[in-house]
ROKE-492092 format. One record per residue (C-alpha): residue number from 1; residue in three letters; x, y, z. Coordinates in steps of 0.5 Angstrom, whole numbers, plus 500, padded with zeros to 3 digits. Layout:
N
REC  resi  resn   c1   c2   c3
REC   NUM   ALA    X    Y    Z
...
This chain:
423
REC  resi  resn   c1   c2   c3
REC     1   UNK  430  372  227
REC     2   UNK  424  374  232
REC     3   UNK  425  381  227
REC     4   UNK  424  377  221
REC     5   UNK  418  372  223
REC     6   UNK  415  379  225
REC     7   UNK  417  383  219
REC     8   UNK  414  376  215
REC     9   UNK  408  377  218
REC    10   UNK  406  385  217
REC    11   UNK  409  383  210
REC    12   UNK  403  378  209
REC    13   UNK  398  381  214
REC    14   UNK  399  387  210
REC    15   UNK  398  384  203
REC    16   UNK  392  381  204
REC    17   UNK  388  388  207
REC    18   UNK  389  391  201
REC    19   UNK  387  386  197
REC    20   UNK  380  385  200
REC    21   UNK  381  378  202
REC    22   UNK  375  375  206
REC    23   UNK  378  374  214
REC    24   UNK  377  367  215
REC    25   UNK  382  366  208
REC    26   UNK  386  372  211
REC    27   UNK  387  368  217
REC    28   UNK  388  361  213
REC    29   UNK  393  364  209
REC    30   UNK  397  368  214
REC    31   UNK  396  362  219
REC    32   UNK  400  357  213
REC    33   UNK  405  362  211
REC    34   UNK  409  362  218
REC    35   UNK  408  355  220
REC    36   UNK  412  353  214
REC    37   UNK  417  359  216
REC    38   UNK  417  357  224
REC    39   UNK  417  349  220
REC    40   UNK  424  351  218
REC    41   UNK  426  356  221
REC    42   UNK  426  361  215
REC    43   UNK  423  368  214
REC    44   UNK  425  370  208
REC    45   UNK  423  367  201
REC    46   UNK  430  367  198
REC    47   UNK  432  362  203
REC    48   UNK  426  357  200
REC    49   UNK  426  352  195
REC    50   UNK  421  348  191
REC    51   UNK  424  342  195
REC    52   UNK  422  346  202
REC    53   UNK  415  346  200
REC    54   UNK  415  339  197
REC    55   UNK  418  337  204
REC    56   UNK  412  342  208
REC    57   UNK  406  339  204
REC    58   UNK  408  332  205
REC    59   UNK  410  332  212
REC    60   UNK  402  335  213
REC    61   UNK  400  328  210
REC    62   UNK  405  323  211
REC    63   UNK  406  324  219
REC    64   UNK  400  330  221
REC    65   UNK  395  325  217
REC    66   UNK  392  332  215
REC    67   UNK  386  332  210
REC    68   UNK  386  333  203
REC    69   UNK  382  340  203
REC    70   UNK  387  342  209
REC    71   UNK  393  340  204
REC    72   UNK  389  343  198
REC    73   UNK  388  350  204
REC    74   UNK  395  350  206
REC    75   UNK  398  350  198
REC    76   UNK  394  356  196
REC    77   UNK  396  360  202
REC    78   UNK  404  358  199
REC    79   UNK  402  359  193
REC    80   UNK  400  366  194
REC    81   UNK  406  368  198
REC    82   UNK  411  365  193
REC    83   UNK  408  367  187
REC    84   UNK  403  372  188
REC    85   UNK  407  376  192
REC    86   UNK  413  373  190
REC    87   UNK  414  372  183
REC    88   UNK  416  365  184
REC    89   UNK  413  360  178
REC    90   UNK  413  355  183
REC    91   UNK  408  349  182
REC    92   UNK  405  349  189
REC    93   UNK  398  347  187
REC    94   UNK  397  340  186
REC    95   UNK  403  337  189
REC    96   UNK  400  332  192
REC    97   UNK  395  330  187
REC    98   UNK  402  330  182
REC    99   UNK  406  325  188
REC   100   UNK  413  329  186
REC   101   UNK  417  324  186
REC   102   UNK  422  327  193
REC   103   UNK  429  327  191
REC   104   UNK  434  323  197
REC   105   UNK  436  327  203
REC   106   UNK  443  326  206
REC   107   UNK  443  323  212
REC   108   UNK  449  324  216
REC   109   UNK  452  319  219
REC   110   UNK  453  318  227
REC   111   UNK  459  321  228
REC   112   UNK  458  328  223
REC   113   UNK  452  328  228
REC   114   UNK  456  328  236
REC   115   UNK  462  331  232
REC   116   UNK  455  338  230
REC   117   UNK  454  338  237
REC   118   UNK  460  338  240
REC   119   UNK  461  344  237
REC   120   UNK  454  348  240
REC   121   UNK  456  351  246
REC   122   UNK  449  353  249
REC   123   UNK  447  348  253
REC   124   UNK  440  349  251
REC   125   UNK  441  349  243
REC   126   UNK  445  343  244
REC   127   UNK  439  340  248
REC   128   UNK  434  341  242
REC   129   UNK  438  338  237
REC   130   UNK  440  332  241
REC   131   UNK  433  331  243
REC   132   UNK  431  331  236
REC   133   UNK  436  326  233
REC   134   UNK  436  321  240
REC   135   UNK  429  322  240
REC   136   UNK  426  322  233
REC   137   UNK  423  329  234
REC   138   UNK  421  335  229
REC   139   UNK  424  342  231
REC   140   UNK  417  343  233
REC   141   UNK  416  337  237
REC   142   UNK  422  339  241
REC   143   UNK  423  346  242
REC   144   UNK  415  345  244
REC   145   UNK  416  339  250
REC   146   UNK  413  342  257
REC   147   UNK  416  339  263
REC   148   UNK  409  335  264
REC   149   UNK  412  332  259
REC   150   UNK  418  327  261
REC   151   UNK  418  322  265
REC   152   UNK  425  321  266
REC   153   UNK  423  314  271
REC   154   UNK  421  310  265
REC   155   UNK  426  314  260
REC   156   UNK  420  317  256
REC   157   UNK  418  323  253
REC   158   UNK  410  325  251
REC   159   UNK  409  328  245
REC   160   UNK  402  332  243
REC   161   UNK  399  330  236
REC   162   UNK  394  335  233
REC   163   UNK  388  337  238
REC   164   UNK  384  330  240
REC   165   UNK  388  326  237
REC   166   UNK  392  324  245
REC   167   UNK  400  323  244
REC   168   UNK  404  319  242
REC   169   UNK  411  316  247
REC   170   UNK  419  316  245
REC   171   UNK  425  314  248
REC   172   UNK  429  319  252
REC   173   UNK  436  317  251
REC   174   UNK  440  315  257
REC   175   UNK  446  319  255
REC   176   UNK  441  325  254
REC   177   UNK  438  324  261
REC   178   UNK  442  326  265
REC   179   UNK  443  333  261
REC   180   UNK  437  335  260
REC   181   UNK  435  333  268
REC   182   UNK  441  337  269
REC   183   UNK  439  343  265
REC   184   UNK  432  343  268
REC   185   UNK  434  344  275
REC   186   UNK  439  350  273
REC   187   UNK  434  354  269
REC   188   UNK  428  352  273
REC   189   UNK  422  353  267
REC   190   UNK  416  355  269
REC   191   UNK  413  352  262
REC   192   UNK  416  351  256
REC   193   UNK  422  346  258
REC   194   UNK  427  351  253
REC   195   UNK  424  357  254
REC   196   UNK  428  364  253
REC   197   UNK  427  371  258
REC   198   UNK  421  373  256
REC   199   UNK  418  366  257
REC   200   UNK  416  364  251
REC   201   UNK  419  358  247
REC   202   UNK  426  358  244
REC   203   UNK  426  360  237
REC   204   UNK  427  355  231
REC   205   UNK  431  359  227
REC   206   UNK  436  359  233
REC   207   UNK  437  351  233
REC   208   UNK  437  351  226
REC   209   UNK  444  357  224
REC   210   UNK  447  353  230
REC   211   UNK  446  347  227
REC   212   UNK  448  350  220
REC   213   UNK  455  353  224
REC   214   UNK  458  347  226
REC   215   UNK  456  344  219
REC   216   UNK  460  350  215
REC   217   UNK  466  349  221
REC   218   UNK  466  342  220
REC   219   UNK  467  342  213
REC   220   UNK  461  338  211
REC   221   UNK  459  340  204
REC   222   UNK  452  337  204
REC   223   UNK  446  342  207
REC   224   UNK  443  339  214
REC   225   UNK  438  341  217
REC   226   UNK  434  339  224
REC   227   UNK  430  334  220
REC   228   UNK  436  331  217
REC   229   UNK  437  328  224
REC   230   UNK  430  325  224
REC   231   UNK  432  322  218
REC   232   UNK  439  320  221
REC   233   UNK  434  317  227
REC   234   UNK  430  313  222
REC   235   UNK  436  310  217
REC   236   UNK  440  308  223
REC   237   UNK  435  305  228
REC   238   UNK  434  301  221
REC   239   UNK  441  299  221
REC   240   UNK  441  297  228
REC   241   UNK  436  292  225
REC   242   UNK  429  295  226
REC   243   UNK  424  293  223
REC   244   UNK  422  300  219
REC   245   UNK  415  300  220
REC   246   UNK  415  300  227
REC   247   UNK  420  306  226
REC   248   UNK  414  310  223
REC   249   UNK  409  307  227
REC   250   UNK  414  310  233
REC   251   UNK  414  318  230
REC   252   UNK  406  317  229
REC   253   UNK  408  317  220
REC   254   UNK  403  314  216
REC   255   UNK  405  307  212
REC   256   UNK  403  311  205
REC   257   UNK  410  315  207
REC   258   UNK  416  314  202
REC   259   UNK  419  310  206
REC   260   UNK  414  305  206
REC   261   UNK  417  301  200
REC   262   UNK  422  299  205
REC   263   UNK  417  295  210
REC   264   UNK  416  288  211
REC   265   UNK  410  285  212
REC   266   UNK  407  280  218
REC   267   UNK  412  281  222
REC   268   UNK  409  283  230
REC   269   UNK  410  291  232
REC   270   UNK  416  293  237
REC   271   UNK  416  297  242
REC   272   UNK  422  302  240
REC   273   UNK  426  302  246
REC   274   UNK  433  304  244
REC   275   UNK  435  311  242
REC   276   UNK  441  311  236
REC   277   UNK  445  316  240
REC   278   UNK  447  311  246
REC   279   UNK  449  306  241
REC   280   UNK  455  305  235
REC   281   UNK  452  306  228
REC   282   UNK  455  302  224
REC   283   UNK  458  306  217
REC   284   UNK  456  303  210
REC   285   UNK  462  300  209
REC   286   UNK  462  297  216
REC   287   UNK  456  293  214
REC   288   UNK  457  292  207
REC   289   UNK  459  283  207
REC   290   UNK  465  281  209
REC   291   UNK  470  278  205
REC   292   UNK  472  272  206
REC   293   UNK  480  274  208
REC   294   UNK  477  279  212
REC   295   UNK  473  275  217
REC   296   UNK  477  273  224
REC   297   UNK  475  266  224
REC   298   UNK  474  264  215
REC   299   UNK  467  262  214
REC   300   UNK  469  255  211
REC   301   UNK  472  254  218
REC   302   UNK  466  255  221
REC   303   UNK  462  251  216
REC   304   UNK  467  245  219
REC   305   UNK  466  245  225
REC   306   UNK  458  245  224
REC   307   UNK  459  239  220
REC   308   UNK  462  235  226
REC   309   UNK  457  230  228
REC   310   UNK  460  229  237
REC   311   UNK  456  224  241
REC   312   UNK  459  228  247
REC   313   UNK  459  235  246
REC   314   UNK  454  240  242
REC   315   UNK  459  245  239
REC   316   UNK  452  251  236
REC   317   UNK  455  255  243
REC   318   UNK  462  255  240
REC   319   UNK  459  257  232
REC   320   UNK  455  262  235
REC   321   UNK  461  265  238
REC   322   UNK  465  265  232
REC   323   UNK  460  268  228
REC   324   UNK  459  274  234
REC   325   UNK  466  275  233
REC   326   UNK  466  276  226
REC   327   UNK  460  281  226
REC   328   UNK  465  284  232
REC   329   UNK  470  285  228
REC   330   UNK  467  287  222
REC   331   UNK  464  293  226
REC   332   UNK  472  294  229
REC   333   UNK  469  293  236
REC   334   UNK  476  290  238
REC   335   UNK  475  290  246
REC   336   UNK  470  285  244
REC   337   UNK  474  281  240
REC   338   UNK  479  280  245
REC   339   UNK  473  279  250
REC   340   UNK  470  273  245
REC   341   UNK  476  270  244
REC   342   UNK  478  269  251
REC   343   UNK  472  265  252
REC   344   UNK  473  260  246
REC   345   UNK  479  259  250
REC   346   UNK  476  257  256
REC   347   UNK  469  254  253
REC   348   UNK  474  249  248
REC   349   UNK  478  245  252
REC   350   UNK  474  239  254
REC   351   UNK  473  237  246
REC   352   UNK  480  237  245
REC   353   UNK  480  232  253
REC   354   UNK  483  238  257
REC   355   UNK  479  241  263
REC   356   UNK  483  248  261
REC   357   UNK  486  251  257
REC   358   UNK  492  252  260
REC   359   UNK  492  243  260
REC   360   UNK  491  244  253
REC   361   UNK  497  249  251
REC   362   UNK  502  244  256
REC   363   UNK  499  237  256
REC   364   UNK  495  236  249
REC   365   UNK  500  231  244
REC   366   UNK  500  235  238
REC   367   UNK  506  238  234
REC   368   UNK  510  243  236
REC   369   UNK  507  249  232
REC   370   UNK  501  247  235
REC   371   UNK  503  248  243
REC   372   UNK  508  255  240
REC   373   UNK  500  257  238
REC   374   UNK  497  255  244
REC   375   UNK  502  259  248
REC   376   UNK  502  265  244
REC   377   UNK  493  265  245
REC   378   UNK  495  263  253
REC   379   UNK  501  267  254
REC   380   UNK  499  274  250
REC   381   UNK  492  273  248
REC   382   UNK  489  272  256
REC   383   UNK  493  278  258
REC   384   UNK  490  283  253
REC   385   UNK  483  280  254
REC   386   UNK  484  280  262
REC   387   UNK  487  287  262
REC   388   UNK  480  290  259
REC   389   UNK  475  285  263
REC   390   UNK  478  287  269
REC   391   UNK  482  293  270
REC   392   UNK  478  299  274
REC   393   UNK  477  305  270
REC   394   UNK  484  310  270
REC   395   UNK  485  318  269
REC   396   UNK  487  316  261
REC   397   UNK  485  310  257
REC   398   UNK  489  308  251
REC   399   UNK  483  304  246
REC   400   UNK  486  297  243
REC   401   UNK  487  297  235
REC   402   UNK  486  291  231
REC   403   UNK  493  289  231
REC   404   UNK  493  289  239
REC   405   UNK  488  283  239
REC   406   UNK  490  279  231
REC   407   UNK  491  272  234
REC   408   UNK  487  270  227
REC   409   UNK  492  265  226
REC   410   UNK  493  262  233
REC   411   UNK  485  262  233
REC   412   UNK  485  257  226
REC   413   UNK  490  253  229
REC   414   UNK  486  251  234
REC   415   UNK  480  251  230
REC   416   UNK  483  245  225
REC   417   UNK  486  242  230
REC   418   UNK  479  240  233
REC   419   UNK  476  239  226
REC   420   UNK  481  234  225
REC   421   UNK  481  231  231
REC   422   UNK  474  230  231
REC   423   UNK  473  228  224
């Protein structure tokens, strides 16, 4: 690839010469042209689309903050290059003053995104990309980080803006920490934190084939891309219930950006100080509402007991843990599920006159569906939650399913009986 970016540079360079141009517009447009190759990692005009520049010239705006006439600078320099020269016809003039409505970019889920790279075998690409997705870099933040800047004690990382505008600061994921404290004790670079042989940075278009590769290999039939994983770090911290305008605020992108209609307004900025990578992403379809048959605990159950009205005991921490173990099950989280219900059992008791559970299953005066219920949560239930609480790491773990921990029915037996012995 270095071949190609030099071949594209000689091409241009050449071209420009022989037309006469002045030299300060043979350097801009020279200087344009292969920013936005080394931006996507592309050298040759067949490789780009009108989406491509679209993407380039509003990345200039939205996160760079750039001027108009430095946008209006970089557009004729593009234009000369795809249509001058290239014969192209693509309306590259005006784009911004036009506001091209941008068509949705595929975001991959989480898991398309580890199971990528766990398929990238060079320690240092997979880096780059991980870095890129858990930190919401660009291609050319990431492949441009110095050892100067990580701050691997407050799991930071310092990312340079353009010249007099200081840096901006991101989290450095716990999961990727590690990775790259090993990587750099092993290769000791003297600069560039992914340097190659000759000291220079690793090439962009290095990281993108290998994260085209393991797309190809998985199967995926959407194009991703180095800037798909910012998109993905965007959407799924908003899914993990960020508000999106610190996001923005997070990667140094103005609020006019596309994303700005999804913004709140009066609500105080936060720090980002969670990476996607190091948590669970829910799906679509895991985040979309619950039906009421699919609740652990049925939302008209909880509305009863909220309804009780006890002089001696105040039943919200027993409501909140029914609706924490609602939004545990909904994202299949099942070791939580059976951690949740275990303590509903040690935290009920007193309602129902008992100081244990265990007094309950064998003391309480109820019928016997009742106490067969209850032995069911004392006997079975204790043992699954126990056997995850407290049993010590193993050579090989076996994760729980929903029908290990489904103890829905016995849960509701005990739930009415507090209902109807409270009313």
């Amino acid at each position: 690839m270095d071949k190609k970016r030099e071949q594209l540079e000689a091409y241009i360079e050449g071209h420009l010469l022989r037309r006469k141009y002045a030299d300060k517009t043979r350097e801009s447009y020279a200087y344009w042209v292969m920013r936005m190759a080394d931006f996507f990692g592309k050298y040759e005009a067949s490789e780009f689309t009108i989406s491509d520049i679209e993407d380039f010239i509003r990345d200039m705006e939205d996160r760079q903050s750039l001027s108009s006439s430095t946008i209006k600078q970089a557009a004729n320099a593009l234009h000369f290059y795809f249509n001058t020269l290239e014969k192209k016809e693509y309306e590259v003039r005006g784009l911004r003053e036009k506001q091209v409505k941008r068509i949705p970019k595929y975001v991959p889920t989480q898991k398309e995104i580890l199971d990528i790279l766990s398929l990238i075998r060079s320690k240092r690409t997979k880096l780059v990309v991980a870095l890129i997705y858990s930190s919401g870099l660009n291609l050319e933040e990431a492949i441009s980080l110095k050892i100067t800047d990580i701050d691997f004690e407050r799991n930071s990382l310092r990312v340079p803006l353009k010249k007099g505008q200081g840096a901006r600061h991101v989290i450095l994921a716990d999961c990727v920490k590690p990775e790259l404290y090993s990587y750099i004790r092993e290769n000791n670079p003297t600069k560039w934190i992914f340097e190659i042989n000759n000291g220079n940075r690793v090439n962009p278009s290095t990281i993108q084939k290998a994260i085209t590769k393991a797309t190809k290999k998985l199967g995926i039939s959407q194009q991703i891309t180095s800037k798909s994983l910012r998109y993905a770090y965007v959407k799924h911290l908003e899914t993990l219930g960020l508000h999106l305008l610190d996001i923005l605020d997070e990667l140094g992108m103005s609020h006019q950006s596309s994303f700005a209609y999804y913004a709140r307004l009066n609500q105080k900025k936060e720090r980002i100080n969670i990476s996607p990578i190091d948590r669970r992403v829910p799906t679509a379809k895991q985040i979309t509402r619950v039906k009421e048959e699919d609740c652990y605990v049925s939302e008209s159950r909880i509305n009863e007991l909220a309804e009780i009205e006890h002089s001696k005991y105040d039943l919200t921490k027993l409501i909140e843990l029914l609706h924490e173990l609602n939004i545990a099950n909904n994202h299949q989280m099942y070791i939580v599920v059976a951690m949740i219900v275990r303590s509903i059992l040690d935290h009920i008791p007193p309602i129902l006159e008992c100081s244990t559970f265990s007094e309950v299953t064998n003391n309480y005066q109820s019928g016997r569906s009742f106490k067969k219920s209850m032995l069911h949560l004392q006997n079975s239930l204790r043992n699954v939650a126990d056997s995850f609480l407290h049993q010590q790491i193993r050579k090989s773990e076996v994760l729980p399913t929903f029908s290990q921990i489904d103890f829905r029915a016995d849960l509701d037996v005990l739930l009415a009986e507090i209902v109807r012995s409270k009313k």
